[in-house]
N, C-alpha and C positions, 0 to 999 in steps of 0.2 A: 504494500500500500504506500509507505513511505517513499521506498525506494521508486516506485514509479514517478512519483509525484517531482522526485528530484530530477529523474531522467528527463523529464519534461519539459521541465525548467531548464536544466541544462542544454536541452535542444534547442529550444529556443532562445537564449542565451545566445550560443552560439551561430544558430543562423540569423539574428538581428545583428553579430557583429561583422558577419562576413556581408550585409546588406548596406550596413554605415561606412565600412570601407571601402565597398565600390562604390557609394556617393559619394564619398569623400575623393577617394581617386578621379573620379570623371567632372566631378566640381574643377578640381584641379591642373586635369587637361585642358578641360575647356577655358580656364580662366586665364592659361599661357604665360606667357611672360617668365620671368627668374625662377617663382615659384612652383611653376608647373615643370621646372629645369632639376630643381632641388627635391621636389616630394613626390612627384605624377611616377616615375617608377617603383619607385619603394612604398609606396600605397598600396601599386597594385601586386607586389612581391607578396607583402603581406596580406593580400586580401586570397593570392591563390595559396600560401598556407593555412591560412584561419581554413579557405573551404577542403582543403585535406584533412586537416583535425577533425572539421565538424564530419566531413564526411564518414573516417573512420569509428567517429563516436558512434554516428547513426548504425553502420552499418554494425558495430559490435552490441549496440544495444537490440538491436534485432535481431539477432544469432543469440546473443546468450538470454534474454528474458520472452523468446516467442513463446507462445500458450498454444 
């Protein structure tokens, strides 16, 4: 019961950060200049690890608690 309720939360956790970091990345781009020189890569570095993480969470939470 608990434990579900955490996985849940966790999920979603994690795929609202990997959704604020592609805003934030594509804000970035498109806003050009120095800034988009300095951060527009490494936004999106991080946004395709966060979706690795979140991805491997999903899919382990689905393999180990299916009913």
């Amino acid at each position: 019961m608990i434990s579900e309720i955490i996985l849940k939360i966790l999920s979603i956790v994690l795929l609202l950060a990997v959704g604020i970091i592609l805003i934030l990345g594509i804000g970035t781009l498109f806003k050009g200049g120095e800034a988009s020189k300095k951060y527009s890569n490494k936004l999106m570095q991080l946004r395709v690890l966060l979706q690795f993480i979140a991805i491997i969470a999903l899919v382990g939470f689905a393999y180990f608690f299916k009913n």
